[in-house]
PAMARRO-23874 format. One line per field, with one value per residue: residue in one letter; chain; x, y, z of N, C-alpha, C in turn. Coordinates in steps of 0.05 Angstrom, whole numbers. Example, Ala and Ser with C-alpha at 12.3 -4.5 7.8 and 13.67 -1.06 7.14 Angstrom:
REM residues 2
type = [a | s] .
mol = [A | A] .
n_xx = [264 | 257] .
n_yy = [-114 | -45] .
n_zz = [156 | 142] .
ca_xx = [246 | 273] .
ca_yy = [-90 | -21] .
ca_zz = [156 | 143] .
c_xx = [264 | 258] .
c_yy = [-66 | 1] .
c_zz = [156 | 157] .
This chain:
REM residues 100
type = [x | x | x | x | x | x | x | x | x | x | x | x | x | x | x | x | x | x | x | x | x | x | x | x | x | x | x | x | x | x | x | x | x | x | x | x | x | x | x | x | x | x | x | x | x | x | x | x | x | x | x | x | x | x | x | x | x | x | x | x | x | x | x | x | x | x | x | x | x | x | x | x | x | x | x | x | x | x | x | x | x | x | x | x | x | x | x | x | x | x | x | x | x | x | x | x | x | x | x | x] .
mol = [A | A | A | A | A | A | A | A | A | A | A | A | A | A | A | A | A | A | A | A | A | A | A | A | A | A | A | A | A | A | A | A | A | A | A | A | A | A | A | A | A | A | A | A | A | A | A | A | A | A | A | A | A | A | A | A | A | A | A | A | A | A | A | A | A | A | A | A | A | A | A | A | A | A | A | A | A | A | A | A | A | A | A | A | A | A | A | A | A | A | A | A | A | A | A | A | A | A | A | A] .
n_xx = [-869 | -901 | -967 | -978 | -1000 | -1033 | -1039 | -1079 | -1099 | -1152 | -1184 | -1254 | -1271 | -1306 | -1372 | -1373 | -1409 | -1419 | -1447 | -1436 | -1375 | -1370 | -1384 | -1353 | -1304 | -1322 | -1330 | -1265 | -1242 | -1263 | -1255 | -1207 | -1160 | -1169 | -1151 | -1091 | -1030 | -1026 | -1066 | -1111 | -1157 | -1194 | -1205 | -1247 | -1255 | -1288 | -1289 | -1319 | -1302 | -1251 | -1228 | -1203 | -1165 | -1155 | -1109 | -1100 | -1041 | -1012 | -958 | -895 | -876 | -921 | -953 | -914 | -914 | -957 | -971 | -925 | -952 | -1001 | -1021 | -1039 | -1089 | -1124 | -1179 | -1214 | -1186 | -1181 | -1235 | -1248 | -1196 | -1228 | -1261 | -1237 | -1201 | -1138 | -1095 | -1103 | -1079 | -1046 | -1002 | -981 | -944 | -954 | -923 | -953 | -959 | -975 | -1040 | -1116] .
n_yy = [32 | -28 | -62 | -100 | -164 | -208 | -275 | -322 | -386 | -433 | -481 | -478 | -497 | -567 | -555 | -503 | -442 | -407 | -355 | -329 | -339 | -303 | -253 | -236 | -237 | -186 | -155 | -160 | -138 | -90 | -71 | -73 | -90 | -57 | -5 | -9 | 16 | 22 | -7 | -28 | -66 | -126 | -183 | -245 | -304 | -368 | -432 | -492 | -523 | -497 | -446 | -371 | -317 | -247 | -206 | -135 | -87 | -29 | -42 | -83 | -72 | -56 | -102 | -138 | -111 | -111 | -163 | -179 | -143 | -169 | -180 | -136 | -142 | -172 | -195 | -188 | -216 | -258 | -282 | -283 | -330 | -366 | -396 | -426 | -476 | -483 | -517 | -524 | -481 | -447 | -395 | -346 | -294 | -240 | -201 | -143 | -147 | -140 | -101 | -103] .
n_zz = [157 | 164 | 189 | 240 | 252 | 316 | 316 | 326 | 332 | 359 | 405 | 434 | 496 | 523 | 517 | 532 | 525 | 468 | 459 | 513 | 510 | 468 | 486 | 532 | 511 | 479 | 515 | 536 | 495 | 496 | 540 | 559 | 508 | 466 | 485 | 478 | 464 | 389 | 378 | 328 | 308 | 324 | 296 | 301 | 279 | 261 | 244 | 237 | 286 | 304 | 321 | 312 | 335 | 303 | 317 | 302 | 302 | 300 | 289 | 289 | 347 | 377 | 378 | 398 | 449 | 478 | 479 | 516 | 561 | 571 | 615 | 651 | 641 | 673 | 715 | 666 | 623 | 641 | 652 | 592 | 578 | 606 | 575 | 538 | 512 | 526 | 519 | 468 | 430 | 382 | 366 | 320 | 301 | 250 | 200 | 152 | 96 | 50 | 30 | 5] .
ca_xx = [-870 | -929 | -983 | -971 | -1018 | -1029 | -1063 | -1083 | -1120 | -1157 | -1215 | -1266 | -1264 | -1317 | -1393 | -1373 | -1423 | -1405 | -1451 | -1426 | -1350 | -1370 | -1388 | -1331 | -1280 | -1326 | -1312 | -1242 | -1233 | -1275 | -1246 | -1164 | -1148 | -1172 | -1137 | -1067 | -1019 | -1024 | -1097 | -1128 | -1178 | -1191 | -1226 | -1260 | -1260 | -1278 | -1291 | -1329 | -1289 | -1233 | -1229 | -1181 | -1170 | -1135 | -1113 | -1076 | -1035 | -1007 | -931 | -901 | -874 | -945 | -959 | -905 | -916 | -981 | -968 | -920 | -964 | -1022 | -1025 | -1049 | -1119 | -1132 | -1205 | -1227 | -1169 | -1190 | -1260 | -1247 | -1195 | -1238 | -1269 | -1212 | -1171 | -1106 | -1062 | -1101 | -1076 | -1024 | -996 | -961 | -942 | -944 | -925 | -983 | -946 | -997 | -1067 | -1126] .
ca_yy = [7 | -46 | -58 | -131 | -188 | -232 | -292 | -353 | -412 | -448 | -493 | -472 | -529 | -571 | -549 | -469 | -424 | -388 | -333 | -322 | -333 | -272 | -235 | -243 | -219 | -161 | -144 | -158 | -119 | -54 | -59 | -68 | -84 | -30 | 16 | -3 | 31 | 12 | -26 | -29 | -79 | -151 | -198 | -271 | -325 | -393 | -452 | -506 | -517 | -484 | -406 | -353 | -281 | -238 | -174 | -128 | -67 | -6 | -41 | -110 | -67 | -56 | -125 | -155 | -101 | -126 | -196 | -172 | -136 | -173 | -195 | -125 | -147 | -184 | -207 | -191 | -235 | -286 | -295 | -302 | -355 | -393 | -418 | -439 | -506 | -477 | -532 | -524 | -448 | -438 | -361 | -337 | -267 | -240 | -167 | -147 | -146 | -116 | -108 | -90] .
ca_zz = [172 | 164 | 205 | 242 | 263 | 329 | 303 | 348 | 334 | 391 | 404 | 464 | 522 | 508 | 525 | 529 | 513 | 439 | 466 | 536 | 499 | 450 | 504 | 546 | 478 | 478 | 552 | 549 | 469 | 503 | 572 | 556 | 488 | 455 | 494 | 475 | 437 | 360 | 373 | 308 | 305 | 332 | 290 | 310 | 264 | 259 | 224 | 247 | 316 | 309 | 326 | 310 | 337 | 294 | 325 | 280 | 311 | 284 | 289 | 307 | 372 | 388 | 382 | 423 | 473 | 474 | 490 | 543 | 577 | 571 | 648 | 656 | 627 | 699 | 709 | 637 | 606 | 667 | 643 | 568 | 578 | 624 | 552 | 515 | 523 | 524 | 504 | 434 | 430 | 370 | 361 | 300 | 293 | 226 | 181 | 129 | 71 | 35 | 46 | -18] .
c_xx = [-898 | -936 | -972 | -997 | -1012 | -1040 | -1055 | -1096 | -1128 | -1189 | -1225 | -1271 | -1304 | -1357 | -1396 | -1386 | -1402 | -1418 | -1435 | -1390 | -1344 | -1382 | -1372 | -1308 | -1289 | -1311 | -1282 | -1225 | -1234 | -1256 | -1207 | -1154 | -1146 | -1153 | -1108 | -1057 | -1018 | -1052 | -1101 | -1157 | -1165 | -1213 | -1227 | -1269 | -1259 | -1292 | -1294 | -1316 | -1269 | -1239 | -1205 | -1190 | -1142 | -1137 | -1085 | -1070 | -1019 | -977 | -919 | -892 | -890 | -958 | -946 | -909 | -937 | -991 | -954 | -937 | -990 | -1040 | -1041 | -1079 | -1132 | -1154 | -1221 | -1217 | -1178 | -1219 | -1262 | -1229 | -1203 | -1255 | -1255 | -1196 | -1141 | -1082 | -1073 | -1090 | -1046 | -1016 | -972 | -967 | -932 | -947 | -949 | -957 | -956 | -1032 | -1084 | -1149] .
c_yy = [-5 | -46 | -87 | -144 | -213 | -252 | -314 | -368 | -429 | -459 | -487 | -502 | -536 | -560 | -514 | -469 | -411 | -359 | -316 | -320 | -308 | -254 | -218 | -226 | -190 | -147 | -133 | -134 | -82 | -45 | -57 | -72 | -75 | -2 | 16 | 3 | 17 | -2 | -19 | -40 | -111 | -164 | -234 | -272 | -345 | -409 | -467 | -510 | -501 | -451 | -406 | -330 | -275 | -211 | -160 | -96 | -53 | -17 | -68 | -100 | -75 | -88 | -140 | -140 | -111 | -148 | -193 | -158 | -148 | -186 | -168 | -131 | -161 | -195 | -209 | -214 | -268 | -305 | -302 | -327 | -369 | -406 | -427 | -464 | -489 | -483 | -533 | -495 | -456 | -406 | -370 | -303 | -251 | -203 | -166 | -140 | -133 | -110 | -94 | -82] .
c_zz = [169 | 193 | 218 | 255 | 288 | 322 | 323 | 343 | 365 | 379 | 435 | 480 | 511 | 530 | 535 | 517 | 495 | 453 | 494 | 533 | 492 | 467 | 534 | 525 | 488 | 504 | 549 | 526 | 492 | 527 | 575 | 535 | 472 | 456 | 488 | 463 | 411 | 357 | 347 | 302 | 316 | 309 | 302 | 294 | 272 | 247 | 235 | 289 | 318 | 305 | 317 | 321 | 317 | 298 | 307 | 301 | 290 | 273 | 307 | 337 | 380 | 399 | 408 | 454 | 487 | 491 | 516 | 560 | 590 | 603 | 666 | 655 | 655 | 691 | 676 | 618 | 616 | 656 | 608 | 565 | 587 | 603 | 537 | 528 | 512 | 510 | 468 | 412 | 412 | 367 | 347 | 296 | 258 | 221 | 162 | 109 | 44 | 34 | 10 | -2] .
């Protein structure tokens, strides 16, 4: 079974801190999404305004479990979306298909 990918695009609301943003991820990576079954890795990208996270888990279960659960994350989840505009938030879930 492949590994699978959450990927999101978003732009941060306008006059967010980038540091106090990437510091907030860290929090919420170390403090709950680390811990879940299949975690792999999160990465943060972006390109002039627009961001991405791309978190890859062991299995697209892991993933959607993931997403369902993600209300567990309480305050940590609380303070990284308080930099994101929301309504610019796309999610596509994807398989690796192959990786080099």
């Amino acid at each position: 079974m492949s590994n699978a990918v959450f990927f999101c695009t978003f732009k941060l609301k306008n006059g967010a801190s980038v540091a106090d943003f990437l510091l907030a991820a860290e929090n919420l990576n170390n403090g709950y999404i680390s811990k879940q079954k299949g975690y792999i890795s999160w990465q943060q990208l972006v390109d002039g305004d627009t961001w991405a996270d791309a978190l890859t888990f062991e299995t697209m279960e892991d993933v959607k479990a993931f997403e369902a659960n993600s209300a567990g994350a309480g305050e940590l989840a609380g303070n990284f979306y308080s930099f994101i505009n929301l309504s610019s938030c796309k999610v596509n879930y994807f398989s690796v298909e192959r990786s080099y």
